[in-house]
C-alpha positions in Angstrom: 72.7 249.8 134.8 75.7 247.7 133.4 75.5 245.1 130.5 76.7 242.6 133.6 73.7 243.6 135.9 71.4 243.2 132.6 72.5 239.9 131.7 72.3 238.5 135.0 68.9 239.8 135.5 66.7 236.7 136.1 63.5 236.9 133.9 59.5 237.0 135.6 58.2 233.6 134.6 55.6 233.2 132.2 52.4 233.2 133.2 50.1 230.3 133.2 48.4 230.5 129.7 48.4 229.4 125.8 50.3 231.3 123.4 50.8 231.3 119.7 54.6 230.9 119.7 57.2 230.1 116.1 59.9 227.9 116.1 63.3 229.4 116.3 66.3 226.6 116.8 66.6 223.6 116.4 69.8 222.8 118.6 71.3 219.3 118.4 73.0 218.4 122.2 74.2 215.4 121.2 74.8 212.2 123.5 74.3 213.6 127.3 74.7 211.7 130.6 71.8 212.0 132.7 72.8 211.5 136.7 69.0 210.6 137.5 68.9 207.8 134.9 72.3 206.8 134.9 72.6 206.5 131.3 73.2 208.4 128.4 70.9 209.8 125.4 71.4 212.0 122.6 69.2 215.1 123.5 68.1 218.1 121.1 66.9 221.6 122.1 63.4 223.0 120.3 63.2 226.5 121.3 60.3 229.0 120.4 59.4 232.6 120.4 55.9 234.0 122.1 55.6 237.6 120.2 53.0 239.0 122.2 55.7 238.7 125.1 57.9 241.3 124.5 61.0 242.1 126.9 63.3 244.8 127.1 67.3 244.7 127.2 70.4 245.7 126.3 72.2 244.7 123.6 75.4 245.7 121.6 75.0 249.3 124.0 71.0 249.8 122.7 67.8 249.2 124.4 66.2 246.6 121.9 62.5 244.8 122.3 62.3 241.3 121.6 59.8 238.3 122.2 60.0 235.7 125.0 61.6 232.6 124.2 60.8 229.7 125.8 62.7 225.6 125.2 62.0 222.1 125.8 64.6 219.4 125.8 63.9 216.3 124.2 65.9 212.9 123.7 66.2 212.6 119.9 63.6 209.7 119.3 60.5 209.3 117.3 59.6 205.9 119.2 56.4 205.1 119.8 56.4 206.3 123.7 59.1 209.0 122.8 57.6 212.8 123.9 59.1 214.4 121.0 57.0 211.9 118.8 54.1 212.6 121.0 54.6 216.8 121.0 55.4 216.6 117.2 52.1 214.4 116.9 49.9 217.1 118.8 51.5 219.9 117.1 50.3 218.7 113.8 47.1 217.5 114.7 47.3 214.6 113.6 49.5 211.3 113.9 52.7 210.4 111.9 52.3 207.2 109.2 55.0 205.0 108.8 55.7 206.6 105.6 55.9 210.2 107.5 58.1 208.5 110.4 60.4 207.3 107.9 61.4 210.3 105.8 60.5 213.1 108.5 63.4 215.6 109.3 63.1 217.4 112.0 64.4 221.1 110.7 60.9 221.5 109.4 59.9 222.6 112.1 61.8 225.8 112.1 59.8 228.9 111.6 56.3 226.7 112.3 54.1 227.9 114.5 52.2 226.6 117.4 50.3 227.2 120.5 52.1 226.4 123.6 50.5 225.7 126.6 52.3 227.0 129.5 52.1 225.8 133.2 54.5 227.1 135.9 55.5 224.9 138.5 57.6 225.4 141.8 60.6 223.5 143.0 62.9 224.7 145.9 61.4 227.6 146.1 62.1 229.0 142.5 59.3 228.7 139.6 59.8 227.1 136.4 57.7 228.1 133.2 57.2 224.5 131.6 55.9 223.5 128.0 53.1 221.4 129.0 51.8 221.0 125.6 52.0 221.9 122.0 48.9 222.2 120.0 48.1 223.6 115.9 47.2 227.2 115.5 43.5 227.7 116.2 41.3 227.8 112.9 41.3 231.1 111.3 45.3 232.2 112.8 47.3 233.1 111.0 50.7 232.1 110.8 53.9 235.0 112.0 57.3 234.9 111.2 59.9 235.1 113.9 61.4 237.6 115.0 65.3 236.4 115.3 67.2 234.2 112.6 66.2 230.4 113.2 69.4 229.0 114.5 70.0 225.2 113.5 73.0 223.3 114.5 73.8 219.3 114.3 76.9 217.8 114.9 76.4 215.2 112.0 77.4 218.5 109.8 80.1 220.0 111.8 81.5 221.1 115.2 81.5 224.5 114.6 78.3 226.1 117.5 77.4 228.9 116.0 78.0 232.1 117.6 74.4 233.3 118.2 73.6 230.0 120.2 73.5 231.1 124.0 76.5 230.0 126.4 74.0 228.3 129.1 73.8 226.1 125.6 76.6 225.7 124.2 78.3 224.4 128.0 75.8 222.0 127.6 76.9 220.9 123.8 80.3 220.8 125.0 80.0 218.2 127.6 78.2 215.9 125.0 80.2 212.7 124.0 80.3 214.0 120.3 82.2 217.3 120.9 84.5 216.0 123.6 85.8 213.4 121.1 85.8 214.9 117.8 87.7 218.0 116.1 85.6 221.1 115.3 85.1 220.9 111.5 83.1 223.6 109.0 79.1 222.6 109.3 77.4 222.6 106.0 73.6 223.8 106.3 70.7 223.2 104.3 68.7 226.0 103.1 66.2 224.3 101.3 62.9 225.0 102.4 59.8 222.5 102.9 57.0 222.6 100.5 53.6 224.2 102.2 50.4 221.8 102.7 48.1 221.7 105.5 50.3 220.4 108.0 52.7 222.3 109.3 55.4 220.3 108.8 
């Protein structure tokens, strides 16, 4: 079989089911139009890994084994009736204070993990694998590293999309109002990582 025939290969959905999954990008795809709404938003991608779901394909010429990966798009607000508020809120088990709200920044999520809840729904006759919820590691887990390195991009640091971001993605980043009307410019990124406590993040 041809790389062409492998990439085009549409994936099994997921089944119906909670899995412990890891946070691996944190994609920012700034200000998009939305037809349905008619108005515009600035979106982000969260995108996670589910390691006991391993797939097989080809990559560089080799057969490699990686985990699912599975995203959610979110408008970048932690308003009170915003659901990426509401998913970070169940995925620490417990609600933000205004102190938390203030100062929170959302690359600490990268490299978390979580238990996604996953229910598969059908439109038009295709089926779609949907995050229905995102819940704290059950007592007693413990915590797994991912498997690929986290990718985090924001246009407030740069233009430049890195190259391991996929192209279904990066069309979309392209299209937002911030890349159509600004020069690509070198991104710094922060390496620093978050202190540990009892929440994840």
């Amino acid at each position: 079989m041809g790389l062409m025939a492998t990439a085009e290969k549409k994936r099994d959905p997921i089944a119906d089911g909670t899995y412990q999954s890891v946070c691996v990008a944190l994609i920012d795809l700034g200000t998009q139009f939305n037809e349905h709404f008619g108005k515009s938003s600035h979106q982000v991608m969260i995108m996670w890994e589910i390691p006991e779901l391993l797939i097989k394909f080809e990559k560089d010429g080799k057969e490699v084994e990686a985990p699912r990966v599975i995203s959610k798009k979110y408008t970048l607000s932690l308003g009170e009736k915003a659901n990426l508020r509401k998913d970070l809120q169940s995925w620490r088990g417990r609600a933000f204070t205004v102190e938390e709200l203030e100062g929170f920044d959302l690359v600490n999520v990268l490299e978390k993990n979580c238990m996604l809840q996953i229910i598969n729904t059908t439109k038009d006759g295709k089926t779609y694998s949907n995050i229905s919820s995102i819940l704290p590691l059950y007592k007693g887990m413990s915590s797994i590293g991912p498997y690929m390195k986290p990718l985090y991009f924001s246009m407030s640091e740069g233009f430049d999309i890195p190259e391991a971001i996929p192209q279904w993605i990066k069309d979309i980043i392209m299209k937002s109002e911030e890349f159509k009307g600004h020069k690509a410019e070198e991104p710094e990124y922060d390496n620093s990582a978050p202190v540990d406590s009892d929440v994840p993040f």
